[in-house]
LUMMILUM-636019 format. One record per residue (C-alpha): residue number from 0; x negated, y negated, z negated. Coordinates in Angstrom, 3 decimals. Layout:
% residues N
 resi        u        v        w
  NUM        X        Y        Z
...
END
This chain:
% residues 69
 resi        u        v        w
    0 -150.202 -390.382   61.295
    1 -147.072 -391.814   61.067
    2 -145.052 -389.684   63.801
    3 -146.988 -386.427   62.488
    4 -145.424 -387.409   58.732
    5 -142.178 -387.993   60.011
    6 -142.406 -384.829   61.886
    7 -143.438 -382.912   58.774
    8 -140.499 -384.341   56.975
    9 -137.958 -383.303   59.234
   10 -138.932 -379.997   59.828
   11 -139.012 -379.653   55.825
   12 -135.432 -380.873   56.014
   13 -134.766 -378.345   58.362
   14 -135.972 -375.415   56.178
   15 -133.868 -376.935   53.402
   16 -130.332 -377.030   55.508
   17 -131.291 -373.404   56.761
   18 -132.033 -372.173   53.407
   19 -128.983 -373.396   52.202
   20 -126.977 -372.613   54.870
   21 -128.173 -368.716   53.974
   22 -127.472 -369.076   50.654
   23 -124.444 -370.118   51.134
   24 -123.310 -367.432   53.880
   25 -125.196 -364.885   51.051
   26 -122.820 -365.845   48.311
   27 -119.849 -366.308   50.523
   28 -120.189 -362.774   51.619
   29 -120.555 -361.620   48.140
   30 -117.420 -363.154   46.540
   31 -115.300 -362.032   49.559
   32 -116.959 -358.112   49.092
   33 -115.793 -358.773   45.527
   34 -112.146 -360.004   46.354
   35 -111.723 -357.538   48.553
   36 -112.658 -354.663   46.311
   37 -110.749 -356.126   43.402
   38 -107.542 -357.804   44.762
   39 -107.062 -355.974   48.482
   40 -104.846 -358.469   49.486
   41 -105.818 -359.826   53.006
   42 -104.413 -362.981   52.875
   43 -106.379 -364.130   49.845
   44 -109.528 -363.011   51.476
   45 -108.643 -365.247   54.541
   46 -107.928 -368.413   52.651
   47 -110.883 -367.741   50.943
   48 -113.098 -367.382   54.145
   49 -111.360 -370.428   55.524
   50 -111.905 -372.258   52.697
   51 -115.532 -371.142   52.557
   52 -116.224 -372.260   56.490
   53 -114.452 -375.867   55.982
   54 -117.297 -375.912   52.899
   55 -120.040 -375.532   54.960
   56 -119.274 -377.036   57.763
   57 -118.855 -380.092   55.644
   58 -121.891 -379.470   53.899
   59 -123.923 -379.482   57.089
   60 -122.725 -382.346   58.788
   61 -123.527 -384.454   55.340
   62 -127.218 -383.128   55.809
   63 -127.424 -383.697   59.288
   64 -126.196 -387.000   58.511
   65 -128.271 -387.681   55.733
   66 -130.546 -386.564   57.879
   67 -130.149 -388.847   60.968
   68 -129.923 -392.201   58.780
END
């Protein structure tokens, strides 16, 4: 019973990160679309998309590490 809750747990976890994860990507690609359409400067849009991958890569290794302890 144990193993099979544990189990459960972690594959709700999973769900959670993914869900996330496309929420994230969603809004990301929204705000960019946006940025693009309004300011049409590609450098901004770069920085932003940097900024926006550093975010959640971070974001995902806290989970995962949440996750793990």
């Amino acid at each position: 019973m144990a193993k099979c809750k544990a189990t459960a747990r972690q594959s709700v976890v999973v769900v959670v990160v993914v869900v996330v994860v496309v929420v994230v990507v969603v809004v990301v690609v929204v705000v960019v679309v946006v940025v693009v359409v309004v300011v049409e400067e590609v450098v901004v849009v770069v920085v932003i998309i940097i900024i926006t991958i550093t975010i959640i890569i971070i974001t995902t290794t806290l989970l995962i590490i949440k996750k793990t302890i």
